[in-house]
Residue, then its C-alpha position, 0 to 999 in steps of 0.5 A: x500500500x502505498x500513502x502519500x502527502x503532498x503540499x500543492x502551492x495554492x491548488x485553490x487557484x486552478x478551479x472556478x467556484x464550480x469546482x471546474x478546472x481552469x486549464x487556461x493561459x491565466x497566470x496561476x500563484x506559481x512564478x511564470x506559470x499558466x494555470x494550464x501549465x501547473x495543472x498539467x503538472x500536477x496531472x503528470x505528479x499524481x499520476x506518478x505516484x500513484x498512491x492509494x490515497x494522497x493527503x493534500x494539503x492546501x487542498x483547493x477551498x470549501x466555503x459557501x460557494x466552493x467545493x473541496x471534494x467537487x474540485x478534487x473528483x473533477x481533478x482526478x476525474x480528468x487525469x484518470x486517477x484511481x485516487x479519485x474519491x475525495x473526503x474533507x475534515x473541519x474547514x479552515x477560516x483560510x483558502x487552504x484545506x487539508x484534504x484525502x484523495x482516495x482510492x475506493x476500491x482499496x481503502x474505506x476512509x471516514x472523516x473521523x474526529x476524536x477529542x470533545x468539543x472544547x467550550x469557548x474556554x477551552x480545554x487542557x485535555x486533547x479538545x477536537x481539533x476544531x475547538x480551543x487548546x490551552x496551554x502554559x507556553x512561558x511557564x508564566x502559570x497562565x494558559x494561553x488558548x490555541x487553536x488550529x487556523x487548518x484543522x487537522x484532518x482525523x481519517x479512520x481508515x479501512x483497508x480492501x483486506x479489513x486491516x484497520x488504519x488511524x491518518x491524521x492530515x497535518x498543516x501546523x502554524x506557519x513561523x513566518x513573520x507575515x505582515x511585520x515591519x521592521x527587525x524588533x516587530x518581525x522577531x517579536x511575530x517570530x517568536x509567537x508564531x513559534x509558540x503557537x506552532x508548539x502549541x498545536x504540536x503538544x496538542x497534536x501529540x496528546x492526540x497521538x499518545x491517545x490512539x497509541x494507548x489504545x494499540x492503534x496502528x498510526x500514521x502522522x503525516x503532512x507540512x510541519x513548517x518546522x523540522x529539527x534544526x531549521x532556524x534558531x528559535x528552536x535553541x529558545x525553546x528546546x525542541x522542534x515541533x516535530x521531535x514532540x510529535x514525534x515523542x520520546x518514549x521507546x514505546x510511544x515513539x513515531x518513526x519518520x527516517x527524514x526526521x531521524x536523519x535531521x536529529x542525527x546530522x544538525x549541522x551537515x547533510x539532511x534531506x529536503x521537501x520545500x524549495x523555496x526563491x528567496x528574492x533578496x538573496x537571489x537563490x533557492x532554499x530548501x528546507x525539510x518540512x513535509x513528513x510521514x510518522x508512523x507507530x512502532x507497530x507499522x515502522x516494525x513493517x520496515x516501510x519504504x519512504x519516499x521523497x520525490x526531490x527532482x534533483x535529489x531522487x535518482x528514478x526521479x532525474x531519469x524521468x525529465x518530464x516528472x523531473x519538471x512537472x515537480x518543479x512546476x506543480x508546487x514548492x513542496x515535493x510530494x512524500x510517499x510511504x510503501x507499507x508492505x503487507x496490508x491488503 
């Protein structure tokens, strides 16, 4: 079985409020592309993967007028997809969603959200991910109260074969200093976008420990905007968002080999799913943001991970045209896991 998760750069922009596909000459959100162009590109990376089903983040939108699951079905519909059914969480208050593309005939996959629904006060104790978290993040013996802008999407899944899987869809708080001006404002966003980014990783992890109590099999996947070692707040704080989710113990420890290189390696060589045009230095960065953790049961399965960098992945850089439609088709690249033995 194949699962794969995919950050697709403003997916929301290529389909008319019908959910129809906007293959036109207009300009999509991606530099110098068409909207044609990154559609077309997106059809060649899909097809590539050909996963049983891909957790999409920045899923096109749903609100009054638009329709996550009509998009993505006419997505999948035109590129002749077998993930071709499509299923959605909470909404966001953003024009992004976490979103499941599917294969029908080999999965059965519900929205399936744990937790109690949190009052307007909140709750310290793993609320549904679409009400209010409250925590102590200074240590100043105050809770301070988060919530997720993109709710985590909670999958039950079912295989073909009876096998039974818990996914969970994540887009964490991004650390960004969107809308700050000048150095002083731009640290101070800085630091409490990090906060709050740790904040739904504890949350997250509460759920976690949760589902591995109960023995189930697990699976964490999607952009962290965070990864060990990626910039210097993490010193101020002690730990990357995703060593928390990750855990400590033996026993409730999730895998993720990209992860455990990173934590191994701090100051040399690390794989990379992002890559990024950073205008003021004129150059591309690339960062490790996308991930797929897994419980000690199914990383006992010895599963193969998958980053499909263009220029990193061999099989990848023989295929010129895969090579550049995942150059054209977003800033991330898509991460994929082959678990053998579940039917």
């Amino acid at each position: 079985m194949r699962l794969a998760t995919y950050n697709v750069e403003w997916f929301n922009a290529l389909f008319d409020d019908r959910g129809r596909l906007l293959a036109d000459n207009g300009p999509s959100a991606r530099y110098k592309t068409t909207r044609a162009e990154q559609l077309g590109a997106l059809g060649i990376v899909f097809t590539a993967l050909d996963a049983d089903a891909i957790t999409i983040i920045e899923a096109p939108d749903t609100n009054g007028h638009r329709s996550t699951v009509t998009a993505l079905e006419n997505f999948a519909r035109q590129f002749r997809l077998r993930a071709r059914k499509a299923l959605i969480g909470f909404p966001s208050d953003t024009e992004q969603e976490i979103a499941c593309l599917y294969d029908p005939d080999r999965l059965t996959i519900t929205h399936d959200p744990q937790g109690n629904a949190s009052t307007s006060h909140g709750s310290t104790d793993a609320p549904r991910f679409d009400g209010t978290f409250r925590y102590d993040l200074d240590a100043d013996m105050v809770h301070e109260t988060i919530r997720f802008s993109k709710p985590p999407l909670e999958m039950a899944v079912t295989t073909s074969g009876g096998t039974a899987l818990r996914l969970i869809g994540v887009h964490a708080k991004s650390k960004n200093p969107y809308g700050a001006n000048g150095r002083e404002a731009q640290l101070r966003l800085s630091i409490e976008n990090r906060r709050k980014q740790l904040a739904q990783c504890l949350w997250l992890r509460q759920r976690v420990e949760g589902h591995l109590s109960a023995g189930d099999s697990l699976i964490v996947m999607g952009d962290f905007n965070d990864g060990p070692g990626i910039d210097e707040f993490e010193k101020l704080f002690g730990h990357s968002g995703v060593e928390i989710v990750l855990g400590t113990g033996e026993a409730t420890r999730l895998y993720d080999p990209h992860a455990a290189m990173a934590l191994q390696s701090r100051v040399s060589l690390a794989p990379t799913t992002a890559r990024f045009y950073v205008a003021p230095q004129k150059r591309f960065l690339e960062a490790l943001l996308d991930f797929i953790m897994v419980s000690p049961d199914l990383a006992a399965r010895q599963p193969d991970w998958r980053i499909w960098h263009p220029f990193n992945d061999p099989a990848v850089m023989a295929v010129p045209d895969l090579r550049e439609a995942l150059l054209q088709a977003s800033d991330h690249f898509p991460v994929t896991i082959d678990l053998p033995g579940l039917n």
